[in-house]
Legacy VTK file of the C-alpha trace (Angstrom):
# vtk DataFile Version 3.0
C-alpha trace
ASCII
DATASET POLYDATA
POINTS 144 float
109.323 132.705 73.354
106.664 130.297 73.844
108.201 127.404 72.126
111.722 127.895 73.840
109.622 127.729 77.397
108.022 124.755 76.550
111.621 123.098 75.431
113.307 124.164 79.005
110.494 122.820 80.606
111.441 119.019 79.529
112.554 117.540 82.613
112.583 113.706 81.677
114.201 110.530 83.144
115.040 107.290 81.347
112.713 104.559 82.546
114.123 101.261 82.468
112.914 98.345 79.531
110.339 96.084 81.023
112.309 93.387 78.659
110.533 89.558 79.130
111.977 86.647 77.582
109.624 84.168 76.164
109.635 80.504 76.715
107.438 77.909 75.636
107.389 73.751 76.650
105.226 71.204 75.057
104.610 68.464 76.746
102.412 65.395 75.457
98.625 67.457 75.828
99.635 70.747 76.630
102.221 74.252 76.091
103.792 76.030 78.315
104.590 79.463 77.967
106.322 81.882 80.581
107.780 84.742 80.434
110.612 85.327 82.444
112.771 88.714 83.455
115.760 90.006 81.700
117.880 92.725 82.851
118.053 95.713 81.113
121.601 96.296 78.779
121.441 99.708 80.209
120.841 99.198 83.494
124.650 100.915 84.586
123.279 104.212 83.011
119.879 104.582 84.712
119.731 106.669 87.603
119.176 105.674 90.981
116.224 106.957 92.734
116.841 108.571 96.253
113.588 109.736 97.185
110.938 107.726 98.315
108.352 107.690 95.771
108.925 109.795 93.161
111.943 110.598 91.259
113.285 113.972 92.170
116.283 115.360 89.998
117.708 117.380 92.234
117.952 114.746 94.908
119.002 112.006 92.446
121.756 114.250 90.281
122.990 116.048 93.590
123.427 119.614 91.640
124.203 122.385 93.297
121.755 125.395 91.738
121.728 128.807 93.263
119.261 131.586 92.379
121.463 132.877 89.483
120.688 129.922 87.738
117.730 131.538 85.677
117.516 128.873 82.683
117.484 126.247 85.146
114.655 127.709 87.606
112.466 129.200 84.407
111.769 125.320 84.204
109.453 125.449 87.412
107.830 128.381 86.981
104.321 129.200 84.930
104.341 131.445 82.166
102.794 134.233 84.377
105.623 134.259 86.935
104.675 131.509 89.302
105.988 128.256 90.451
104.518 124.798 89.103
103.224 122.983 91.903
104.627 119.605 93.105
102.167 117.072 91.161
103.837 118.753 88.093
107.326 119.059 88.874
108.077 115.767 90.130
110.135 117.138 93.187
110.362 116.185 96.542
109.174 118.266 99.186
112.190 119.779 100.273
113.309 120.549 96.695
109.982 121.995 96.149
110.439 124.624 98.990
114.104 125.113 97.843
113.404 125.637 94.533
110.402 128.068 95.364
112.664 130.407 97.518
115.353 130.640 95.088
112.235 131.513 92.187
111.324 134.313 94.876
114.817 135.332 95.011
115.481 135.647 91.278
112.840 137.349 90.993
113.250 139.944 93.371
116.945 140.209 91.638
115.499 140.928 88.739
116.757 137.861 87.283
114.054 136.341 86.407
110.277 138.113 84.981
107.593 139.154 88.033
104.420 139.046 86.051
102.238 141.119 88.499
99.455 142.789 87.106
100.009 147.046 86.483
98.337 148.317 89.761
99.318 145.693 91.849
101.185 145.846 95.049
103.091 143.322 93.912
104.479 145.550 90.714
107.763 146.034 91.811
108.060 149.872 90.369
104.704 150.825 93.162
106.950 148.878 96.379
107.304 151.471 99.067
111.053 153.323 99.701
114.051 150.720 99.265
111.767 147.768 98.436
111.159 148.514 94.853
114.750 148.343 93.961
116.541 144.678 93.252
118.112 142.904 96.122
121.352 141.071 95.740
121.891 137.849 97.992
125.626 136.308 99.058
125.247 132.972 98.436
127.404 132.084 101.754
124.560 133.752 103.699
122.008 131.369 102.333
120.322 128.731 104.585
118.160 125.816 103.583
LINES 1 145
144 0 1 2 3 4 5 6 7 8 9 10 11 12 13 14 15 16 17 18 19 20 21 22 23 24 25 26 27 28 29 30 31 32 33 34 35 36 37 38 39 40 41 42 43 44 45 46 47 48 49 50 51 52 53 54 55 56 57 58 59 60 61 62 63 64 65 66 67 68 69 70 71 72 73 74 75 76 77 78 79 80 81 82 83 84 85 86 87 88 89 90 91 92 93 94 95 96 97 98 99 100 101 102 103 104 105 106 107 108 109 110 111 112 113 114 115 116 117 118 119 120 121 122 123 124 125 126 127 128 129 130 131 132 133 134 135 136 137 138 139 140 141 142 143
């Protein structure tokens, strides 16, 4: 289990080639040598960035997850049930908090694993009445 985590977890981005072209001059006493830009062969397939500083997929590939999608959030989440923070996941703000309510809302599915400690109020089997069983959200009814 632990090596499939750590294979979901690769969220990576093509960075582009920091190719320079050399050039050298001689003249009578002295060389010359610059190095001068060239633009990257695969510059059509890189993505664009649409955040400000960092590269965020969700922003950049415009997909459309909702809190079924338990491979895809198991990628932001710590092996004891909670979400990576920002530093780590490379996502914008807003992503961040959107991805972080749809965790909470797998989990409380029972799509994806609440780690809680046995005792803990947060066990879902010791929730009081209604609350311990799993919740099922529309996915019109959703807001952002």
């Amino acid at each position: 289990r632990s090596t499939l985590n750590t294979k979901l977890r690769a969220i990576s981005t093509g960075i582009p080639s920091r190719i320079k072209d050399i050039q050298t001059t001689k003249t009578d006493n002295s060389i010359i040598i610059q190095a001068a830009s060239v633009e990257s062969p695969r510059a059509e397939k890189l993505l664009p960035e649409s955040c400000q500083t960092k590269f965020c997929p969700e922003c950049t590939l415009g997909l459309k997850i909702s809190h079924t999608d338990v491979l895809i959030l198991s990628q932001f989440v710590r092996s004891d049930g909670c979400m990576l923070p920002r530093r780590v996941t490379g996502l914008c703000r807003r992503q961040q908090r959107r991805i972080s309510i749809m965790v909470t809302m797998a989990q409380k599915a029972g799509l994806l694993p609440n780690l809680a400690p046995e005792y803990s109020k947060k066990d879902p089997k010791r929730r009081y009445q209604w609350k311990k069983f799993n919740k099922y959200f529309d996915e019109s009814t959703i807001r952002w």
